[in-house]
LUMDREN-587841 format. One line per field, with one value per residue: residue number from 1; residue in three letters; z, x, y of N, C-alpha, C in turn. Coordinates in steps of 0.05 Angstrom, whole numbers. Example, Ala and Ser with C-alpha at 12.3 -4.5 7.8 and 13.67 -1.06 7.14 Angstrom:
2
gumar: (1:2) $
fiza: (ALA:SER) $
n_w: (156:142) $
n_u: (264:257) $
n_v: (-114:-45) $
ca_w: (156:143) $
ca_u: (246:273) $
ca_v: (-90:-21) $
c_w: (156:157) $
c_u: (264:258) $
c_v: (-66:1) $
// end
This chain:
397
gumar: (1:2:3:4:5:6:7:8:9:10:11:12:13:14:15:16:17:18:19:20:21:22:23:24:25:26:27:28:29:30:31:32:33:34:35:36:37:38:39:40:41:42:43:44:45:46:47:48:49:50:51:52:53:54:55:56:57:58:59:60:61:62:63:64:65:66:67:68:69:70:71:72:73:74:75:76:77:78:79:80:81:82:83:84:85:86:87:88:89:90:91:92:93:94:95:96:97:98:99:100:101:102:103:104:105:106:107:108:109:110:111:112:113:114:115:116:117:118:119:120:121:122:123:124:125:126:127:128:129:130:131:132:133:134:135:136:137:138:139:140:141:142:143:144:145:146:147:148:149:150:151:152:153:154:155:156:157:158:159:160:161:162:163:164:165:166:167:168:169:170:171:172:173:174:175:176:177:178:179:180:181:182:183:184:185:186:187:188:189:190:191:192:193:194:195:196:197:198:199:200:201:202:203:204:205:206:207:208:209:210:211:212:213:214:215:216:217:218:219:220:221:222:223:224:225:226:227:228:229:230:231:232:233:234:235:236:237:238:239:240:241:242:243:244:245:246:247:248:249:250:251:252:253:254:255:256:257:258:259:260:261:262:263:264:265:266:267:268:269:270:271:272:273:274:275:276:277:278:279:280:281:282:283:284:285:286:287:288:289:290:291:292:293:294:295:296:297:298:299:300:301:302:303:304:305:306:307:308:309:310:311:312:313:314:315:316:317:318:319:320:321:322:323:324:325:326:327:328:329:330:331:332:333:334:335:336:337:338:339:340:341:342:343:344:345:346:347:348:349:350:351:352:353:354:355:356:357:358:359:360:361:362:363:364:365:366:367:368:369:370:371:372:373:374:375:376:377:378:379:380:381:382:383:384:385:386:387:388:389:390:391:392:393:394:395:396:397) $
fiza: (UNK:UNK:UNK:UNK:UNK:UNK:UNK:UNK:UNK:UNK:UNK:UNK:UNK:UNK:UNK:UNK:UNK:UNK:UNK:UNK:UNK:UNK:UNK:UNK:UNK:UNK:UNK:UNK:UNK:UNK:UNK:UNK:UNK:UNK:UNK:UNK:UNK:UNK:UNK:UNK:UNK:UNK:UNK:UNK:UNK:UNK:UNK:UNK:UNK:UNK:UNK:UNK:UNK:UNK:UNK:UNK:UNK:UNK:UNK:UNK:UNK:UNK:UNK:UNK:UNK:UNK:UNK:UNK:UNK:UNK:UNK:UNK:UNK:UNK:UNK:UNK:UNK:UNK:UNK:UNK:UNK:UNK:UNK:UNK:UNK:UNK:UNK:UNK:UNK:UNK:UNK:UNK:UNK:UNK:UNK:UNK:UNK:UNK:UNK:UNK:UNK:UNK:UNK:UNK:UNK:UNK:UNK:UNK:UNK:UNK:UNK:UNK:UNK:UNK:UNK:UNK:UNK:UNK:UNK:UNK:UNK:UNK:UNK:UNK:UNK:UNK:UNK:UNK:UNK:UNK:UNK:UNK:UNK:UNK:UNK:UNK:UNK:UNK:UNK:UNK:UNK:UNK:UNK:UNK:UNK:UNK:UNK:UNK:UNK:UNK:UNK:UNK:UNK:UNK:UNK:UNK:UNK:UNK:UNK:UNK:UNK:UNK:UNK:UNK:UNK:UNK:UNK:UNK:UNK:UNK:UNK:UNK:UNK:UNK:UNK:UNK:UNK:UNK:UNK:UNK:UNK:UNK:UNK:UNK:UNK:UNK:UNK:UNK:UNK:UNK:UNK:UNK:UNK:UNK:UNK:UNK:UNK:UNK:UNK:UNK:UNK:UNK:UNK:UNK:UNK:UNK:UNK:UNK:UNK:UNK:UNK:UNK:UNK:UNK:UNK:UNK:UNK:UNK:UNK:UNK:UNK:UNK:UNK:UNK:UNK:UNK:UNK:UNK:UNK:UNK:UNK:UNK:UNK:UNK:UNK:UNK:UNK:UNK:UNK:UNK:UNK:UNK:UNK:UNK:UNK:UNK:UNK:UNK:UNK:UNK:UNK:UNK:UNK:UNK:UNK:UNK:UNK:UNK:UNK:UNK:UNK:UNK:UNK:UNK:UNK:UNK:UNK:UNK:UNK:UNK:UNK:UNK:UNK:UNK:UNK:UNK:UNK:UNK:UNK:UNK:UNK:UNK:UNK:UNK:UNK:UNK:UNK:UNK:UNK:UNK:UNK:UNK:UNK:UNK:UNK:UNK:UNK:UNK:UNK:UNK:UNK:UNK:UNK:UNK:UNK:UNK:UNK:UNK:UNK:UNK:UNK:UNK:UNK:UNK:UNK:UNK:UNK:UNK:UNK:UNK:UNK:UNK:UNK:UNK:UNK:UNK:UNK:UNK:UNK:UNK:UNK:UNK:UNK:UNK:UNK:UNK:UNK:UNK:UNK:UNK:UNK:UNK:UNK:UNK:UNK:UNK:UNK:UNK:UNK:UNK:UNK:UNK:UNK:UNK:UNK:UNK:UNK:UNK:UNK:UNK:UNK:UNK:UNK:UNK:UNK:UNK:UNK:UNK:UNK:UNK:UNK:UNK:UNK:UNK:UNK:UNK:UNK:UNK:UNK:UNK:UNK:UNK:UNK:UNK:UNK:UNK:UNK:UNK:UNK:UNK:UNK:UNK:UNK:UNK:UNK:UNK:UNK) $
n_w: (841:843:898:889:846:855:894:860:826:860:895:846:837:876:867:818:835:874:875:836:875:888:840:874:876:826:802:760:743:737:797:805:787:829:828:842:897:903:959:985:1049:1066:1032:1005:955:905:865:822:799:745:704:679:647:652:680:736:762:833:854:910:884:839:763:747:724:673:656:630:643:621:594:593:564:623:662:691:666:688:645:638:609:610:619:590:610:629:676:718:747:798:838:907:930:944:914:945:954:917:881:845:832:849:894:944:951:983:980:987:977:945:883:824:767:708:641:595:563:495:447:385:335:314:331:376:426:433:431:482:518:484:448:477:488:441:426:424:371:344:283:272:247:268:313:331:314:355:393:388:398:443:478:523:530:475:458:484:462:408:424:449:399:371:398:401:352:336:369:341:296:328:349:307:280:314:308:322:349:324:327:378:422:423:437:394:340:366:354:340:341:396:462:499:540:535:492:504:551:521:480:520:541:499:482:530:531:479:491:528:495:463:498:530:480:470:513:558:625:637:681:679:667:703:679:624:554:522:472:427:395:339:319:291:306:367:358:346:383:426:411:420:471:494:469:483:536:579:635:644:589:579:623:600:553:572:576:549:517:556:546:495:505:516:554:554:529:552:606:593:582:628:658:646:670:722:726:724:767:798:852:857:803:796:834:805:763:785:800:748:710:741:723:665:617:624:624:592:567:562:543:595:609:647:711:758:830:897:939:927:921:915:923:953:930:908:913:940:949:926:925:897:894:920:875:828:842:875:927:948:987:1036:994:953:886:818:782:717:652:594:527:549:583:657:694:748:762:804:861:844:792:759:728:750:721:709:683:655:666:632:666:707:750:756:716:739:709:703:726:774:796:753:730:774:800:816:858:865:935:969:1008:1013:978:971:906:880:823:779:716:667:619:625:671:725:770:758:786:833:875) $
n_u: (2860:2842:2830:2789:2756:2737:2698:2666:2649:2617:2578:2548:2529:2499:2460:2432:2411:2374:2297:2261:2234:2163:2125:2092:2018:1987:1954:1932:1930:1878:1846:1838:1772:1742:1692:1627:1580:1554:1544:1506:1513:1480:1436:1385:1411:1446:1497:1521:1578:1584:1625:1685:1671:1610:1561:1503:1456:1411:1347:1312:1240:1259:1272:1307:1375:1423:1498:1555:1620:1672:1739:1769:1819:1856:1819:1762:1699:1631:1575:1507:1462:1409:1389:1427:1462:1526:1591:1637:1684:1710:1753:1778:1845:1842:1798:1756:1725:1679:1658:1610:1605:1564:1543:1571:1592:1609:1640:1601:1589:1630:1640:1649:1680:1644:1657:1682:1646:1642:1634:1603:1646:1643:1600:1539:1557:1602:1633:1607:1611:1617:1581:1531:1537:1527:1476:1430:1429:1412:1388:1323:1326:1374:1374:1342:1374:1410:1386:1365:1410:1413:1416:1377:1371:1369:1323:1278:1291:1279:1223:1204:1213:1175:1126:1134:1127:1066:1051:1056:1019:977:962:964:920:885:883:918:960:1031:1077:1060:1049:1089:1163:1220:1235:1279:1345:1410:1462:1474:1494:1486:1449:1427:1395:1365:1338:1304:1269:1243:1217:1189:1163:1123:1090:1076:1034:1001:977:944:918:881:852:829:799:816:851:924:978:1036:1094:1073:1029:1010:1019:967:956:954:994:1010:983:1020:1067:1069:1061:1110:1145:1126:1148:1202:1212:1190:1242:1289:1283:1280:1284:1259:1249:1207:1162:1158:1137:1082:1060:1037:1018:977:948:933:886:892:897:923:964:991:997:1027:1079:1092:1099:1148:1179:1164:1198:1242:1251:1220:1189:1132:1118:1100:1065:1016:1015:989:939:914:918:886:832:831:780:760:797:793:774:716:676:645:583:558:574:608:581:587:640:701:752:824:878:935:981:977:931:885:830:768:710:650:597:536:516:550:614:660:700:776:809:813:798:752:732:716:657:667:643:684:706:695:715:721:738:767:763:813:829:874:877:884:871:846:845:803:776:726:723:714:676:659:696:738:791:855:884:920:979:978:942:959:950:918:867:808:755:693:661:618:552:501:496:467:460:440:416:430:425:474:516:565:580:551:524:493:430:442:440) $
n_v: (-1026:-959:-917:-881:-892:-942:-920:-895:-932:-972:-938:-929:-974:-987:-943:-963:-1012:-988:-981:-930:-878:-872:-831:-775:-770:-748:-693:-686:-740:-793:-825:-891:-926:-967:-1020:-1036:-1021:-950:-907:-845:-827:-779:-787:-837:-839:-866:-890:-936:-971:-1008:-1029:-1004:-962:-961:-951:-934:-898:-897:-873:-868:-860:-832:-843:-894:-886:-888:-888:-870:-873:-836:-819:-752:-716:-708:-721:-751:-760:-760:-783:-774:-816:-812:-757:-732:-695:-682:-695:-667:-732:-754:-794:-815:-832:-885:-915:-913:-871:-829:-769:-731:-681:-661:-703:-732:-804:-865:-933:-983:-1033:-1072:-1107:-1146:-1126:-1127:-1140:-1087:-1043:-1044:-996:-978:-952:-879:-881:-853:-865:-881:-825:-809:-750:-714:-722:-714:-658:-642:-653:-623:-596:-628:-664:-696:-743:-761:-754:-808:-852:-841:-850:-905:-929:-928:-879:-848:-784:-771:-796:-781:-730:-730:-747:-698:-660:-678:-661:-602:-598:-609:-578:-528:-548:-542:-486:-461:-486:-466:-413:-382:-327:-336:-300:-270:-309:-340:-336:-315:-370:-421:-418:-465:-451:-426:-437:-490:-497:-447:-451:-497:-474:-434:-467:-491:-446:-425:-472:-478:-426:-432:-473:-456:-413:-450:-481:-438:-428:-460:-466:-487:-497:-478:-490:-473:-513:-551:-573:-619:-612:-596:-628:-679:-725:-750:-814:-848:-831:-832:-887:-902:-885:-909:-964:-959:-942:-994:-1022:-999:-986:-946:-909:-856:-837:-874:-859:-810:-823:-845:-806:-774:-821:-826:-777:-773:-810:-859:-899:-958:-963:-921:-953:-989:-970:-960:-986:-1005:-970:-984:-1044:-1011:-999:-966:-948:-918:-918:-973:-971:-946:-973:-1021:-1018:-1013:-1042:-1078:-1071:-1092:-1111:-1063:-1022:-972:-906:-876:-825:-774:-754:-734:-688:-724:-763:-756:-793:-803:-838:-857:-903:-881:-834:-761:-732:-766:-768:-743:-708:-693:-662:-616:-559:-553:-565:-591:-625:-630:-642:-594:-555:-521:-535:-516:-560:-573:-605:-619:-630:-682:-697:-691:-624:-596:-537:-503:-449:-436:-422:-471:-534:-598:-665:-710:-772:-811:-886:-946:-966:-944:-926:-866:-842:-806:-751:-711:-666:-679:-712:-764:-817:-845:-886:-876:-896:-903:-888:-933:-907:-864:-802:-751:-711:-646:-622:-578:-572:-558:-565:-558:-534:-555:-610:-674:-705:-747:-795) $
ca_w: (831:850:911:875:812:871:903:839:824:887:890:821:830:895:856:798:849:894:852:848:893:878:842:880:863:805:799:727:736:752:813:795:802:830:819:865:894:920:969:1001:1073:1071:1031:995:921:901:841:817:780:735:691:681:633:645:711:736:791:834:876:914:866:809:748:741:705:655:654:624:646:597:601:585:579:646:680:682:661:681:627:639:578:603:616:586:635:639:705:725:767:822:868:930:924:954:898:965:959:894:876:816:831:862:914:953:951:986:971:1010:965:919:857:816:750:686:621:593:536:469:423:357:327:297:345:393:459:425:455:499:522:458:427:492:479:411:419:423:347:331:268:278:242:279:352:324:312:385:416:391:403:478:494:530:521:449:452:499:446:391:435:448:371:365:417:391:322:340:384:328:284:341:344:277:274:331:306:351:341:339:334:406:436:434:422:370:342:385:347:355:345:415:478:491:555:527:471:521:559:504:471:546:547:476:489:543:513:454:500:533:481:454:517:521:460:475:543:584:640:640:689:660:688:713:661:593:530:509:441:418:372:310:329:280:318:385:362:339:404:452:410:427:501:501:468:498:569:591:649:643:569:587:639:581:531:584:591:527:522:567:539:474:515:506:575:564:515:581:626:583:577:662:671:637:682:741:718:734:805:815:861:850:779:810:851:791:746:784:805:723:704:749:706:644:596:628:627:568:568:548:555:611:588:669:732:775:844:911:947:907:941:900:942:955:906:926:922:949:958:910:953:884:909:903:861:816:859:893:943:951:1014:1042:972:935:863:813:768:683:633:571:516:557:608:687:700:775:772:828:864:822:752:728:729:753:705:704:654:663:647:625:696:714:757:750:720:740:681:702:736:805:790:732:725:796:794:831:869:881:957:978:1018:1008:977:945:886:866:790:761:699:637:607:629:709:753:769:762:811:842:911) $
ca_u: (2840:2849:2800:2768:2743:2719:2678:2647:2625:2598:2553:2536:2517:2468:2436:2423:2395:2353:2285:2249:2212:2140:2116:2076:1995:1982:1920:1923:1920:1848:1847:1825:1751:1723:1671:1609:1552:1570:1521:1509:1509:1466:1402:1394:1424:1475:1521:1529:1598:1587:1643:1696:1658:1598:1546:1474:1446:1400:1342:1279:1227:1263:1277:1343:1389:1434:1518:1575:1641:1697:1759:1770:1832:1875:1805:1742:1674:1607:1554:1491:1456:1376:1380:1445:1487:1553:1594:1665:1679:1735:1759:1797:1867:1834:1781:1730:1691:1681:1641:1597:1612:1535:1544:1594:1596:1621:1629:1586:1585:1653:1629:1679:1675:1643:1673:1680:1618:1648:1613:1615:1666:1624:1563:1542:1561:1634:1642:1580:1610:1617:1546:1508:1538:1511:1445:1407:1428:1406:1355:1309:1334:1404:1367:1323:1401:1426:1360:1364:1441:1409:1416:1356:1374:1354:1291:1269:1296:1259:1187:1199:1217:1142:1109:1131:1115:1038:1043:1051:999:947:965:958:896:865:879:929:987:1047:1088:1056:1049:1110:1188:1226:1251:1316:1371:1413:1484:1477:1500:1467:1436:1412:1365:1344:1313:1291:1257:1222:1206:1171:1132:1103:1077:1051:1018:983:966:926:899:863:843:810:781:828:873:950:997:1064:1118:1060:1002:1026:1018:942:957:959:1017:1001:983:1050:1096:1065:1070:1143:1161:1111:1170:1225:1212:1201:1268:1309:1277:1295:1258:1251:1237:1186:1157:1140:1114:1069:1046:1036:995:951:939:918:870:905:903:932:984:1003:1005:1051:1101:1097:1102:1177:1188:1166:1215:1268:1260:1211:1161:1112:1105:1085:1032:1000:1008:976:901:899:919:864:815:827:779:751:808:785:762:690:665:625:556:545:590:603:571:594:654:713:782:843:900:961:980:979:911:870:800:752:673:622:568:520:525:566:631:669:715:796:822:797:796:732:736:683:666:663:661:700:707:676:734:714:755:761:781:820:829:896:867:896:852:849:829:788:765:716:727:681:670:643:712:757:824:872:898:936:1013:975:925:967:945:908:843:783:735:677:659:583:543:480:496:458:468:421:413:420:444:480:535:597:586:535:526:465:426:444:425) $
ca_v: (-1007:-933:-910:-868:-913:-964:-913:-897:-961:-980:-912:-931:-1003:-981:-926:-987:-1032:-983:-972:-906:-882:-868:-805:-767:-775:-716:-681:-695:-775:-794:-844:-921:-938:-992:-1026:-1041:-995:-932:-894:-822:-824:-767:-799:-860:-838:-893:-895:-966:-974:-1041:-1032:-986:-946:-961:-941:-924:-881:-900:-870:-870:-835:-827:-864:-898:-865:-894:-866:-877:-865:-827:-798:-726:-702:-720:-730:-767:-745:-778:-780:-780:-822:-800:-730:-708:-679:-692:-677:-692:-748:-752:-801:-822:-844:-917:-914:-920:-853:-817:-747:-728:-662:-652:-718:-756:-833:-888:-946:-992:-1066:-1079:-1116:-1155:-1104:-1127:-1131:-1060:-1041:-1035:-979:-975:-931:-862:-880:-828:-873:-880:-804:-789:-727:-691:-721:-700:-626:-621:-669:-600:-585:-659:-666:-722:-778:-765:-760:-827:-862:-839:-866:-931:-938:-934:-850:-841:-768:-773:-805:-753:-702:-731:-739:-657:-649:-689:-639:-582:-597:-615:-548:-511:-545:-536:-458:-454:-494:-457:-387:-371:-316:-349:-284:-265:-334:-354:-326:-329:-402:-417:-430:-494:-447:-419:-453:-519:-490:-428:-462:-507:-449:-416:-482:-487:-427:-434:-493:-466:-406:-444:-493:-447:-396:-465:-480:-427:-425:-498:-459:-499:-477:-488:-482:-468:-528:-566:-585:-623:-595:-600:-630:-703:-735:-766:-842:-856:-823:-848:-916:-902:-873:-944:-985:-945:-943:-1011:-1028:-983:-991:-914:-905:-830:-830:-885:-836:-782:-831:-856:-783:-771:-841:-821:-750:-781:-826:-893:-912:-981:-961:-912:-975:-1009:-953:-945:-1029:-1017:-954:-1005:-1060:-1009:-999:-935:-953:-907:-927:-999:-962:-936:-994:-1042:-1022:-1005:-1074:-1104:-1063:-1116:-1100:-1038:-1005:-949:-893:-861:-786:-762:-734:-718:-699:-754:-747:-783:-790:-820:-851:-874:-911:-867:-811:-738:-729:-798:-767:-727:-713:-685:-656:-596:-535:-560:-566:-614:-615:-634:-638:-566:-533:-525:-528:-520:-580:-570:-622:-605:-652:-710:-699:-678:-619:-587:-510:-492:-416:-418:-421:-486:-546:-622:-666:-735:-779:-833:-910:-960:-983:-920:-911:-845:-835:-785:-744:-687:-682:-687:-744:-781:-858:-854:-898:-863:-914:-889:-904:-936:-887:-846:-781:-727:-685:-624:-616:-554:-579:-539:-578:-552:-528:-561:-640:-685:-711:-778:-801) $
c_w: (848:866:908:853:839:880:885:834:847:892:873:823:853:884:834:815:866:869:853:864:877:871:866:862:851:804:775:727:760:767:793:809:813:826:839:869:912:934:993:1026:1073:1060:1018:967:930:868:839:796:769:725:685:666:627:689:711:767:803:859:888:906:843:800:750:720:698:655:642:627:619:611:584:591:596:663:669:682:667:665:630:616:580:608:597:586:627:657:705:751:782:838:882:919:920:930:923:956:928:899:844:809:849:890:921:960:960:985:983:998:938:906:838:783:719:666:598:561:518:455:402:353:312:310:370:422:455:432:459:504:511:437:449:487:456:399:420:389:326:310:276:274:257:313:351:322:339:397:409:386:442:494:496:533:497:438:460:484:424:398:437:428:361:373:406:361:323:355:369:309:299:342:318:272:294:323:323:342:347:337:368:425:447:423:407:359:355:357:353:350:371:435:486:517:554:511:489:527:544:496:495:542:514:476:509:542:497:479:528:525:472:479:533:506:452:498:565:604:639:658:690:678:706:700:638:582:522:489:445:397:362:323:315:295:354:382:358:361:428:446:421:450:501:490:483:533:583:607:649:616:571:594:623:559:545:585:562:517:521:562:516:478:514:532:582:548:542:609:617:588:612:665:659:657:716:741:730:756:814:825:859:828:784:820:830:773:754:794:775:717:717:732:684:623:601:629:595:577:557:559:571:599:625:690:749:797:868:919:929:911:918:929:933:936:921:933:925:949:952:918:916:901:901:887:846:822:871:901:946:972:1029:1012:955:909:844:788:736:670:611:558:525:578:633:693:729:773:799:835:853:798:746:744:739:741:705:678:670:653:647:649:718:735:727:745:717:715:681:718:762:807:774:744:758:789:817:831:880:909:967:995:1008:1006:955:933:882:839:784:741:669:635:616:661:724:746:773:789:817:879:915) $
c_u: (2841:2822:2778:2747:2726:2694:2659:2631:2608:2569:2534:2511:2491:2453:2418:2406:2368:2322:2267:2230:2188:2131:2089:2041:1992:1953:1918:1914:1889:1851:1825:1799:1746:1696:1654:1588:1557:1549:1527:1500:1485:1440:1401:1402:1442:1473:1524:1553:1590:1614:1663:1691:1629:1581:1511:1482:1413:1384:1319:1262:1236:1268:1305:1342:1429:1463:1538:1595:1670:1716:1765:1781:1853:1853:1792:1720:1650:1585:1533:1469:1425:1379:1413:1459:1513:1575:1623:1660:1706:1732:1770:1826:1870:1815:1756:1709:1702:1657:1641:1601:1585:1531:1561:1583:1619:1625:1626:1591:1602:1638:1660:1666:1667:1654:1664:1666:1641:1630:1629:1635:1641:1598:1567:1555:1601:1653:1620:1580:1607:1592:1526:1518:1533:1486:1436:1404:1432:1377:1342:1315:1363:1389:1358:1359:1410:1404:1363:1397:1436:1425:1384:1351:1359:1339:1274:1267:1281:1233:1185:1188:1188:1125:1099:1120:1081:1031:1039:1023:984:952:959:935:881:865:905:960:1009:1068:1084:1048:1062:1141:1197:1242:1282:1341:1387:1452:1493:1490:1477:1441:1414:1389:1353:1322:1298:1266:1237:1207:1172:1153:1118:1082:1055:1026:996:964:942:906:882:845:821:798:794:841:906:961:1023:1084:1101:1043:1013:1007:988:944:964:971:1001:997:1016:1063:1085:1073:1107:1157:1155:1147:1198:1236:1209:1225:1286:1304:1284:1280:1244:1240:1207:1162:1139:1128:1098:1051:1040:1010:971:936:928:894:867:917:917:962:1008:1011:1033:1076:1109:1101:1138:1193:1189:1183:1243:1276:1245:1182:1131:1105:1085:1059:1012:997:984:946:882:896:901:850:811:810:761:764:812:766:729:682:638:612:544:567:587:594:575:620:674:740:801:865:928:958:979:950:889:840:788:724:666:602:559:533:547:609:643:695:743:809:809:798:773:731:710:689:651:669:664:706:706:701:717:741:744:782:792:817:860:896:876:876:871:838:834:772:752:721:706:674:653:673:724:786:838:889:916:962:993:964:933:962:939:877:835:765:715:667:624:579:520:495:479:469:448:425:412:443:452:507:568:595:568:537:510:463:431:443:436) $
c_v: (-982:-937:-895:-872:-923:-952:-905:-914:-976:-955:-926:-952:-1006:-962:-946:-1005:-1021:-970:-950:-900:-863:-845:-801:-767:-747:-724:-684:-723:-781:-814:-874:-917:-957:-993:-1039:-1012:-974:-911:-867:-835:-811:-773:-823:-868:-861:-897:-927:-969:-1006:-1047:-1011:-964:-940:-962:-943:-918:-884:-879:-860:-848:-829:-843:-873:-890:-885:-883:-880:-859:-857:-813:-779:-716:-720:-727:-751:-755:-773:-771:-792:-778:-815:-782:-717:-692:-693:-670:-684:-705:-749:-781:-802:-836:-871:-926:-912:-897:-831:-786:-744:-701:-652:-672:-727:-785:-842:-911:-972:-1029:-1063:-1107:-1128:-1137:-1129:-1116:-1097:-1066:-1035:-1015:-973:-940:-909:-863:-855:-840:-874:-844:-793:-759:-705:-700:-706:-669:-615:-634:-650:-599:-606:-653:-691:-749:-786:-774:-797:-851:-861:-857:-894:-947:-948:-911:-846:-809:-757:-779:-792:-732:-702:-731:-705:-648:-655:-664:-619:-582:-595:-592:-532:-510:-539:-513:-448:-460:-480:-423:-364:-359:-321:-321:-278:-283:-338:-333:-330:-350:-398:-431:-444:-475:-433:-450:-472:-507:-465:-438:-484:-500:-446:-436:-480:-474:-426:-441:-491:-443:-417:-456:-482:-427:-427:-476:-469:-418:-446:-483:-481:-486:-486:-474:-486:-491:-550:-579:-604:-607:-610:-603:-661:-705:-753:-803:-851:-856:-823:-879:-922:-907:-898:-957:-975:-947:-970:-1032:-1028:-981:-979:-908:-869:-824:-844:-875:-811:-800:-836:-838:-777:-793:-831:-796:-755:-810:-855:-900:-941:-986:-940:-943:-988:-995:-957:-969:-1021:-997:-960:-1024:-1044:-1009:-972:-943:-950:-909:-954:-995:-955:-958:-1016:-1049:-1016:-1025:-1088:-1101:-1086:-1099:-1072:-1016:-985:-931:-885:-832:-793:-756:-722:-711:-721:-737:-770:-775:-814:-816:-871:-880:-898:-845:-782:-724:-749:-795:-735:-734:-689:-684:-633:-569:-541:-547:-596:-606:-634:-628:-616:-547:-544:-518:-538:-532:-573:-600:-607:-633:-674:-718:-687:-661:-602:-564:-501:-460:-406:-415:-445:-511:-586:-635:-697:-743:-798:-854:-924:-973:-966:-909:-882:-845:-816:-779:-725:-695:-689:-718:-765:-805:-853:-864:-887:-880:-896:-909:-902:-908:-872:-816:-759:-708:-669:-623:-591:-555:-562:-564:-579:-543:-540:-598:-645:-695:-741:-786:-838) $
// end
C-alpha cells in the first residue's frame, strides 16, 4: 500500500473515532431549569420551580403568585398568571441561580420536577404570553373563560369590567358629568400598558366625581370605589375566587365584599387568600370568625365613644371623645356618620371609615382599617353631647 494512501486512512480513521468537541453555550439556547425553590439572598422572595412549565412566587406580605414557564423564541419567558406580567427568564449554565429580570435566585432546595401541566389546545394557558398581551382587549365572556381556565389575571379583569360598569351607573345616577369626570373611554387598540393607565386613570376620576357627590372623601390609589356590584355579579365573582383559589383576585373580591357590607361573604374570600400563605390575611380572618353570629353589620344612629384597640394592623387604637372628634395616634380627626357608617376626616381630606357590628364592636372598612375588629376597652370615659347627626358624639360615661 503506497505511503501516502496509509497515511490517509489512518488520519481518517482518528478523525472517525475522536467525537466532537462541545459547542460552545449560545445565547440563543436557554439554559435547563431545575426544579426546587429558588431564593433571593437579598430578602425572602423565592421562585418555586414545580415543573418545567409551571411555577409560583413566593413572599412575605403578598399573595402568591401563580407562573408559568414558556418558551419564546430561542428564550424563556416567565408568565405571570395573577397580575399579567410577563418577563424573561435566564439562567446559569448549572441551572443553580436564575433571574426574572427584576431578581436573582438561587437555588436553595432541589425538588424532583413534577410532571409538566398539559393545557388545552386554543385555551388561554396553551400560550400565556400572547393571551396576557391582549387580556386588556378581552370582552367579558372571553376574560370569564381565561378566569376559570385558572388566569387569575382575568378574573381580576372581569371584577374591574364590574367596577367600572357600576361607576358609571352611579355617575349617571348621581348627576355627575361624565364628560368632565372622567377621560375619554380608552381604547383596547392601543398598547396594553397605555389603556391600563388610561382605564386607572378613569376609574379614579369617576370614583371620585361620585364620591363626592355622596359627600364622601376619596383618596385617589388609596380609597375603593364607593359603589356596590350587583349581588349577581358578586356572587359570580365569591364562586370564582373560591374555585380558582387566586390569592390576589381573592384579595379584591374580599374588598368588594366588604364594601357591599357582606362582612362574612368578605371573610370567606380572605380564609382562601389565608390558605395560600399571606399571613396577614390570617390576622384579619380570625378575630372575625370568633364573632359567629355577630359578625353583621347594622348602622350607627350615634358616634361611638371610648377608647377602641384592634390587635395589629396599621392603625390598633381609635380614643372618641368630646367635640365630636377622636383621636389616631397624634392626629385628631373629626367624627361624621354618613349612611350609618363612622367616618374619621383626617387633615388630608380623605376619610377612615367604621362600621358597627351587632356586638356593638367596630369594623375597619377602608385600605388602612380593612377587616380590623375594634374592641372597645373598659374604663370610665366621658363624652359631651352636642348632638346633630353627622359631627358630634353622644354622651356616654
Amino acid at each position: 500500500m503506497p505511503a501516502l494512501l496509509r497515511m490517509f486512512l489512518v488520519v481518517t480513521a482518528l478523525l472517525l473515532a475522536t467525537p466532537p468537541a462541545p459547542a460552545a453555550a449560545s445565547a440563543s439556547t436557554p439554559a435547563p431549569l431545575r426544579c426546587g425553590r429558588y431564593v433571593n439572598a437579598q430578602n425572602d422572595a423565592a421562585l418555586v420551580i414545580d415543573s418545567h412549565n409551571r411555577g409560583r412566587r413566593l413572599a412575605t406580605g403578598f399573595d402568591l403568585e401563580s407562573l408559568q414557564i414558556e418558551r419564546d423564541g430561542n428564550g424563556l419567558v416567565l408568565v405571570n398568571l395573577d397580575d399579567g406580567v410577563a418577563t424573561a427568564l435566564t439562567a446559569s449554565a448549572d441551572g443553580r441561580r436564575i433571574n426574572d429580570t427584576l431578581q436573582d435566585y438561587q437555588l436553595r432546595a432541589p425538588a424532583v420536577c413534577q410532571p409538566v401541566a398539559v393545557n388545552a389546545a386554543g385555551s388561554c394557558l396553551a400560550d400565556a404570553n400572547r393571551c396576557m398581551a391582549r387580556l386588556h382587549a378581552a370582552t367579558p365572556p372571553q376574560l370569564l373563560t381565561a378566569c376559570q381556565q385558572g388566569v387569575g389575571a382575568a378574573c381580576s379583569g372581569l371584577l374591574l369590567g364590574y367596577v367600572d360598569d357600576a361607576l358609571l351607573a352611579a355617575a349617571s345616577a348621581k348627576g355627575v358629568a361624565l364628560a368632565t369626570a372622567a377621560p375619554a373611554p380608552c381604547t383596547t387598540d392601543a398598547e396594553r400598558e397605555e389603556v391600563l393607565t388610561c382605564r386607572d386613570a378613569r376609574r379614579d376620576a369617576l370614583a371620585a366625581a361620585v364620591a363626592q357627590a355622596s359627600g364622601q372623601a376619596f383618596a385617589r390609589g388609596i380609597d375603593p370605589a364607593w359603589v356596590e356590584l350587583p349581588a349577581a355579579q358578586r356572587d359570580q365573582l365569591q364562586q370564582l375566587c373560591l374555585q380558582q383559589r387566586a390569592g390576589r383576585f381573592c384579595t379584591e373580591v374580599a374588598e368588594q365584599q366588604l364594601n357591599a357590607r357582606d362582612p362574612r361573604a368578605a371573610v370567606q374570600a380572605l380564609q382562601v387568600v389565608c390558605d395560600s400563605g399571606r399571613d396577614s390575611a390570617c390576622e384579619r380572618v380570625e378575630p372575625l370568625q370568633a364573632l359567629g353570629a355577630a359578625l353583621r353589620l347594622v348602622d350607627a344612629t350615634e358616634p361611638p365613644c371610648g377608647l377602641y384597640r384592634a390587635d395589629g394592623g396599621t392603625i390598633d387604637v381609635v380614643a372618641f371623645g368630646d367635640d365630636g372628634h377622636a383621636t389616631i395616634g397624634s392626629q385628631r380627626s373629626q367624627v361624621r356618620l354618613l349612611d350609618g357608617a363612622i367616618h374619621l376626616r383626617n387633615d388630608h381630606g380623605s376619610d377612615h371609615v367604621l362600621r358597627l357590628l351587632a356586638n356593638g364592636d367596630l369594623l375597619g372598612m377602608d385600605a388602612w382599617t380593612g377587616y380590623q375588629r375594634y374592641q372597645r376597652q373598659p374604663g370610665a370615659v366621658r363624652c359631651e353631647a352636642a348632638p346633630t347627626r353627622d359631627t358630634a358624639p353622644s354622651a356616654c360615661r
